[in-house]
N, C-alpha and C positions, 0 to 999 in steps of 0.2 A: 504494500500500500504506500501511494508514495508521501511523503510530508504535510499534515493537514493542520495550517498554524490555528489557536485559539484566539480569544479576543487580548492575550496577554503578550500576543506575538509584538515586538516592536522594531523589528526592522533593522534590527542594529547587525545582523548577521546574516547569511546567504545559505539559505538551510540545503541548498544542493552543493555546495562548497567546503569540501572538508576543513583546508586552512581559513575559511572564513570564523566556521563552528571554534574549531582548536583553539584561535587569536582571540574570539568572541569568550570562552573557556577561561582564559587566561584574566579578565578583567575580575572574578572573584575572589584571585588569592589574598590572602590577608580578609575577606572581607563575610561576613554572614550573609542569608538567605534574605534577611530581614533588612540588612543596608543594600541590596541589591532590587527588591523587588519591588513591585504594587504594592499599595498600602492592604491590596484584597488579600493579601497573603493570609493576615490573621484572622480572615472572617468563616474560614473554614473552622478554625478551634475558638469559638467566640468567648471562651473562657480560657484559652493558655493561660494565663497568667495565676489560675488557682493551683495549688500548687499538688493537688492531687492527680489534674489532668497532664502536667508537665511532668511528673515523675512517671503516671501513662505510656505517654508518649514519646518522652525523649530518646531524638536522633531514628526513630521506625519508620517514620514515612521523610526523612530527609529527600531522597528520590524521587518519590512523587512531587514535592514540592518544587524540585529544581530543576524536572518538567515542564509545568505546568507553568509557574510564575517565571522562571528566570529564561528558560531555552522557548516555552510559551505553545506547547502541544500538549494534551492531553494524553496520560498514561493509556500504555495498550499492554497486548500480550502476545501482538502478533507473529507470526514466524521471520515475520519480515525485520530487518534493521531499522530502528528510532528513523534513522536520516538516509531512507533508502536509496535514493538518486546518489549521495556520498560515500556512500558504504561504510556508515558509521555508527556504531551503536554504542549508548548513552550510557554508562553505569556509574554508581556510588557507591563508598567505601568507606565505614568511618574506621579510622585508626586511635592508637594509643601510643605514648609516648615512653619509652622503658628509657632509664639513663638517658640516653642523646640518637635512641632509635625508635625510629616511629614501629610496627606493629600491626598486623589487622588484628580486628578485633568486633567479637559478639558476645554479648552477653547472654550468658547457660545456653552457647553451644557451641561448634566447635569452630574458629572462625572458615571463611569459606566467600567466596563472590558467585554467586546466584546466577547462573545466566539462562536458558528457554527453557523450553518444555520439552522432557523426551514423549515423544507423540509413538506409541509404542504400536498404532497402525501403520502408522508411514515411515519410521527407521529401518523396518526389514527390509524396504525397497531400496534404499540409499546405499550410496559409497559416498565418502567423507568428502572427499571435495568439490561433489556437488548437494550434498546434504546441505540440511536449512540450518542446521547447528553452524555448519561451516559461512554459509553464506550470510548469517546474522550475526555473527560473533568474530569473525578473521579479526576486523579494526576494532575495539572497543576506544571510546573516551572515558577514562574515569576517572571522577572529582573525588579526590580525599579530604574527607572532613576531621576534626578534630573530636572525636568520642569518647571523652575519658570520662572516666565513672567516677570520680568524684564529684562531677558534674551532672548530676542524673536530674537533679530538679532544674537543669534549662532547656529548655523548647528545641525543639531540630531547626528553626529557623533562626535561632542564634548561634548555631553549631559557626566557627569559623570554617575558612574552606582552607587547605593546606597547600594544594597543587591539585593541579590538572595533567595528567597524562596520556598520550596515546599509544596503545598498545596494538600491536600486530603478530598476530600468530604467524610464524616464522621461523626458519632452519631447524634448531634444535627443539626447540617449544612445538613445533607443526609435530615433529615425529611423536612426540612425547602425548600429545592429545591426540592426534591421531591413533593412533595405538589402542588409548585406554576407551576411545568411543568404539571402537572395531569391537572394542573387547563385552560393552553394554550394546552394542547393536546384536553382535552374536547370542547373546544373553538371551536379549526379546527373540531371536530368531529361533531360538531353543525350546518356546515357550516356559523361559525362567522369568519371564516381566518381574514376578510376583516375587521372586528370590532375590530383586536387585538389592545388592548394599554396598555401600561407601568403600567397604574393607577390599572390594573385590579391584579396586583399578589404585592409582600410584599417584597420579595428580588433578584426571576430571574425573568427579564421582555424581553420582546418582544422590538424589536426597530428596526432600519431602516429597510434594505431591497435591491432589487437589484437593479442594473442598469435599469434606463427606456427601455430599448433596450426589455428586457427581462421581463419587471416589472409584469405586471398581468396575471397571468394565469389562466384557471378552471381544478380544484380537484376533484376529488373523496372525500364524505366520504363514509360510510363505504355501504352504499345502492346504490349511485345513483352522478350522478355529481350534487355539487354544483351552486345555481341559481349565487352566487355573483362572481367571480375571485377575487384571490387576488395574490399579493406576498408572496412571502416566505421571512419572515425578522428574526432578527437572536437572539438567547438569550445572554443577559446579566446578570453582577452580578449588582444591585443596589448599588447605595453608599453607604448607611448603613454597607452592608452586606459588601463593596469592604472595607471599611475603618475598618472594625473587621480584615479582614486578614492583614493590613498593620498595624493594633495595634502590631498583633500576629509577624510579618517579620520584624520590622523597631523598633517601639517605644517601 
């Protein structure tokens, strides 16, 4: 789908232009959600400021916010890239500060960068580099915010933003994910959907999954439906790998 600006879009950047996005990126460091955006920012939590909803919500939906307000599209979940004409996809990462290094980091889990959904109809049919994993995730932009937990009672829109980086899946990294999705596509093609787990790949792993509402279904592989149903849950970067790109971005 290609780029569809909100009413928060302001023109300052060229959403089919990757170095426009990147340069446009670059105007948040050093600065909050909150010095950067529309006054509308706050009217989504029209109580932030109590200190029950800000210890709620601190730093959870930062991404949605710097969507919506700051880049000025509204959140999706499509298989497609954020800035599909640029082949750029948008993500967030707060970190933590150890001694004089930054850190990913989640609290009570294990940290990790979130990226699509394994669609566990449509992975059997795929090879990786024309899969939608590959074609929505190659460039990623990602804004580092500052998430430290001492800090739980202030709002994600006063998170500061640390850098901006862009990453490109690339030489040693391509083979290295490359690999470990071969290795979850195999999975689903096994009808193992239901057996995926984190432990099973090195640096992209498999994790949550969708709302109960929608949560188990039966798949096709590539003969016959599947005896077990499962969800479709989504890939990530592991820490290891997540804390390599924030060496390369940050420290």
């Amino acid at each position: 789908m290609s780029f569809k600006p909100n009413e928060y879009f302001n023109n300052q950047y060229d959403p089919l232009d990757l170095n426009s996005i990147y340069e446009y990126s670059k105007k948040m460091v050093g600065k909050t959600l909150r010095d950067l955006c529309h006054p509308d920012i706050t009217r989504e939590d029209p109580n932030y400021l109590e200190e029950k909803d800000i210890k709620k919500r601190s730093g959870k939906n930062f991404g949605h916010y710097l969507e919506k307000y700051y880049f000025g599209y509204s959140n999706n979940n499509e298989s497609e890239a954020d800035f599909l004409e640029a082949g750029l996809e948008l993500k967030s990462s707060g970190l933590k500060l150890r001694d004089t290094k930054y850190y990913s980091m989640y609290v009570k889990k294990e940290p990790r960068l979130t990226l699509s959904t394994i669609n566990n109809a449509e992975i059997i049919n795929e090879e990786f580099d024309t899969s939608s994993f590959y074609k929505k995730n190659k460039t990623l932009l990602i804004v580092f915010f500052d998430r430290d937990v001492n800090d739980k009672f202030e709002h994600n829109i006063d998170k500061k933003v640390i850098d901006t980086y862009l990453y490109t899946l690339a030489n040693y990294d391509y083979e290295l994910i490359k690999n470990d999705w071969e290795l979850i596509r195999n999975k689903v093609r096994n009808c193992e959907a239901h057996n995926l787990r984190n432990r099973d790949t090195e640096h992209l792993e498999s994790c949550g999954g969708e709302s109960k509402a929608r949560e188990y279904k039966n798949y096709f592989n590539q003969d016959e439906y599947c005896p077990e149903p499962a969800k479709n849950k989504r890939f990530a970067y592991k820490k290891d790998f997540l804390n390599n790109i924030i060496d390369m971005a940050v420290n």
